[in-house]
N, C-alpha and C positions, 0 to 999 in steps of 0.2 A: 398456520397450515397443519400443523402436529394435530389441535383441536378437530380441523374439519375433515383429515382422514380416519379421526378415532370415530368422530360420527361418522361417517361412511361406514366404517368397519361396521361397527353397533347395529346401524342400520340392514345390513347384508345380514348380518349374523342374526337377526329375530325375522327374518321374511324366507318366507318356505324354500326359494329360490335361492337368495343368496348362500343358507343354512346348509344344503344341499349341493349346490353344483360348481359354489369358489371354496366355501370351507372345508366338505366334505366328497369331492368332485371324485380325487382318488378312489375310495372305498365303496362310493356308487359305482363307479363305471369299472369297478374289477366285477361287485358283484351281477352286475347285470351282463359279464361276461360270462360267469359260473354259479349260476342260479342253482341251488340245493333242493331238491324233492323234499317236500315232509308227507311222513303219513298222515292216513285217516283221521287218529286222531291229532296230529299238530296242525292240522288243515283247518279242523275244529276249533282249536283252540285260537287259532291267528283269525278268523273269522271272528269269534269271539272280541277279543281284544283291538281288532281294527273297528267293531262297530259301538262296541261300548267301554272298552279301555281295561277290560277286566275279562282273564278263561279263567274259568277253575276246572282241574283233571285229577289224576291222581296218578302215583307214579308208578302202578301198575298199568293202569288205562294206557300213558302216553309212554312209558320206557321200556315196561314189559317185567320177565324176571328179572331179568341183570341191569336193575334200575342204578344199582349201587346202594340205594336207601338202606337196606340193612346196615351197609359200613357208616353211613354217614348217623345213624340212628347210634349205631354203638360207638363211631368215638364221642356222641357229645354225651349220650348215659355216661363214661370214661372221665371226661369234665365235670360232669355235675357230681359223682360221687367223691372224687380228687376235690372238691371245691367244696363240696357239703358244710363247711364249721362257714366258712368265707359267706355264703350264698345266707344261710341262715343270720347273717350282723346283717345284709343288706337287706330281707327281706324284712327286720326291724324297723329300718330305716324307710320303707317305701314308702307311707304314706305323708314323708313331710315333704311339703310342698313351700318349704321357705325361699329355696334360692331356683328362682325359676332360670329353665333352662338344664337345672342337674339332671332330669327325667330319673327320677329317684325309685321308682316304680320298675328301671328297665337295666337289667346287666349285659352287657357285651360281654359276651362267655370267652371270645379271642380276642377283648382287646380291643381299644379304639381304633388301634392303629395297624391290622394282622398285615403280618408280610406278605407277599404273594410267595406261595409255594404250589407251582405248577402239578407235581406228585402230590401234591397232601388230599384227601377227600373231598377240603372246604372246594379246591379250584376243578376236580376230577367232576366231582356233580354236575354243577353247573356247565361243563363246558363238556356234556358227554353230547354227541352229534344232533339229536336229537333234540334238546334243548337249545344249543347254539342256532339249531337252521330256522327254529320260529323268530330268536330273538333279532336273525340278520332280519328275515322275510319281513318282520314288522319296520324296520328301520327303512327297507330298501337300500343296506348295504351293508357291507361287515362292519360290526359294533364293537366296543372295547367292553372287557370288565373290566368295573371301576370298583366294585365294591365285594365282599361277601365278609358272612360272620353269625353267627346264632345270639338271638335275642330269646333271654330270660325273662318275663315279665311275670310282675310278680303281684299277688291279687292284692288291694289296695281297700280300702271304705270311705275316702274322699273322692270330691269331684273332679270329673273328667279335667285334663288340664296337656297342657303344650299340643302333642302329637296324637293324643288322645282325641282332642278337636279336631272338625276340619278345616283341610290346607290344601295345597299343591307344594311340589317339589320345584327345585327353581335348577337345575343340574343340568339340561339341555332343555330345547323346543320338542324332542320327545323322549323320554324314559323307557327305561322296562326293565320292573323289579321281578325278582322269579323267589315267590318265598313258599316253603317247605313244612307244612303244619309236623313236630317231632310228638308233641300229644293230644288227644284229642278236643278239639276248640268249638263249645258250643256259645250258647249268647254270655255266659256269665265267664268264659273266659277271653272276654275283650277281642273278639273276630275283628280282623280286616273287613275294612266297611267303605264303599265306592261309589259315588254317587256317578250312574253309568252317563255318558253321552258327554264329559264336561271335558274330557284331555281334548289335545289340540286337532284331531281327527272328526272329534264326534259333532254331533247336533246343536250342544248350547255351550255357548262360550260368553254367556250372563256371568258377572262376578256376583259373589253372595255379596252382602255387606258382614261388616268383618271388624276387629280388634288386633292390635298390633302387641305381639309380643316378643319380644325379643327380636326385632326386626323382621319378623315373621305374620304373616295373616293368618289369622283365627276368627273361625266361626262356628257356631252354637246350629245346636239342631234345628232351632227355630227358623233362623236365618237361611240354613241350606235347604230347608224344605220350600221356603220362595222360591227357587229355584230349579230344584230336583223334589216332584213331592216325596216323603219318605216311605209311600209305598214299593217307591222305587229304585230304593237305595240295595243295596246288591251288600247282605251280610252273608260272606263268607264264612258258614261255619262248616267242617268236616272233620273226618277222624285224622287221624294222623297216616302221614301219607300221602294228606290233601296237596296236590302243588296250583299255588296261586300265578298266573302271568298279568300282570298290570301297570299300566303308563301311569305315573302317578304326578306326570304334569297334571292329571285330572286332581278332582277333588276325595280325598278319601280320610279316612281316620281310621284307628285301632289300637288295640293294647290299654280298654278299658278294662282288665281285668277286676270283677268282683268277688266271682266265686271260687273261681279254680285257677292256677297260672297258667301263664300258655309257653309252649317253650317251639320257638321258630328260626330255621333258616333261612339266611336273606341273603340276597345277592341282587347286585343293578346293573344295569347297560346302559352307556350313552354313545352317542355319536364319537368317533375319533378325534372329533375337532372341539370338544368340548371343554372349557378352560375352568370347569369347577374343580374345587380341592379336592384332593386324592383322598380314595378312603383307605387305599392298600399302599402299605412299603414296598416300592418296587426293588427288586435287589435289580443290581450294578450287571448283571449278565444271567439272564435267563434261559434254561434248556430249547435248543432249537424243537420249534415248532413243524409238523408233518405237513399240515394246508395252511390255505391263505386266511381261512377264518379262524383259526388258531393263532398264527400267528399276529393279528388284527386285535383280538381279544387282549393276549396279553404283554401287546407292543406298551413301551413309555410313553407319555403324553407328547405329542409332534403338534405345539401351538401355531397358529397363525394362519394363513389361508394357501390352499393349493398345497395342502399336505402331501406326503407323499409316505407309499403303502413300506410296510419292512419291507428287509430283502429276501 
């Protein structure tokens, strides 16, 4: 019996319906209580990314002046100069590719494991109103952050390998990563690269054929262009500034760095009901939250079905 309710669960939890309306029932039906206005340009941008899984804006374009970008620009200059001898042994280290999986190519500048600090810049970014109301509006309800942290990637002269290839993310039935180009990212410093129409919203939901790594699918240019030709693949390159929004349940790859490094802000959303590993230490008591999508954001994980919202 244990068995036939776990399928059941499984079952409910990958069908639009189930995913939605037992799992994540709560957070739907608050927000379709208190639907948030986005401007012009976050209207653009959720258009964008409903029809092909990817906006790119800039944080002037969508935030204005008081983006914050400045502060979050200077504390990671702050890190990278504090870190400079550190960053230099690793950037020796990049291009060995012996122990797959190390992604030897890429530094978590906070850490694999950053705590959630509500005041720090890494959480104030990401969750300025602005940002937050496309991330619900995509969902169709208040979203959690699960992730944020600055990736160093560092220019390399071997071939493409792990993340660098393309893949999907496997975290919910839909994502949304919001990442922050800190210098400017042309083709030779490994752009975020999207094959448009493949997340779970869009047009083709063909698998490429693929290679297993590390319990992971991978596949080669070759392969993904059956699929999505590569006329059409969507490289985001911009100056710094650039802000990316993308479901990355689709198919996408980046951080083939050759020429220059790229230094990038990342952060993700998934559904509240979502039972992937944490990517943040959540501390034991977090500063009360002002709205509901605030406090949704940086609620603890509430597993199982028929969640219910904080207080």
């Amino acid at each position: 019996m244990a068995s036939l309710y776990r399928i059941i669960g499984q079952t409910l939890r990958r069908s639009d319906l189930g995913w939605r309306y037992v799992y994540n029932l709560a957070p739907t039906l608050a927000y379709d209580r208190t639907k948030h206005p986005l401007s012009p340009a976050g209207e653009a941008v959720l258009s964008q990314i409903d029809r092909n899984g990817i906006g790119v804006t800039t944080a002037q374009e969508l935030l204005g002046t008081n983006s914050l970008y400045d502060q979050l620009q200077a504390a990671v200059d702050r890190i990278e100069a504090d870190r400079a001898e550190e960053l230099g042994k690793l950037r020796e280290a990049a291009n060995d590719a012996s122990n797959p999986g190390a992604k030897t190519f890429l530094c978590q500048l906070l850490g694999k494991m950053p705590c959630l600090d509500a005041d720090s810049i890494w959480a104030k970014f990401v969750l300025q109103e602005k940002i937050l109301n496309i991330a619900n509006a995509y969902f169709g309800m208040y979203c959690r952050l699960r992730e944020y942290n600055v990736w160093h990637t560092f220019t390399t002269s071997v071939a493409a390998r792990e993340s660098q290839l393309w893949h999907r993310d496997r975290e919910d039935l839909l994502i949304l990563k919001v990442f922050v180009y800190l210098n400017d990212v042309d083709e030779g410093a490994g752009p975020f690269t999207y094959a448009p129409g493949t997340h779970r919203k869009g047009r083709i939901q063909t698998q490429p054929e693929f290679h297993m790594e590390n319990g992971v699918k991978r596949s080669v240019d070759e392969q993904m262009a059956k699929v999505v030709p590569a006329g059409d693949w969507v490289k985001a390159t911009g100056k710094k500034g650039t802000i990316i929004f993308t479901d990355t349940h689709g198919y996408h790859k980046g951080g083939h760095a050759w020429r220059s490094d790229r230094l990038m802000y990342t952060s993700m959303f998934t559904s509240p009901a979502s039972e992937s590993r944490e990517l943040l230490e959540r501390p034991q008591k977090l500063p009360g939250a002002p709205t509901m999508q605030l406090k949704v954001a940086l609620a603890p994980r509430r597993p199982g079905p028929w969640i219910k919202l904080p207080n």
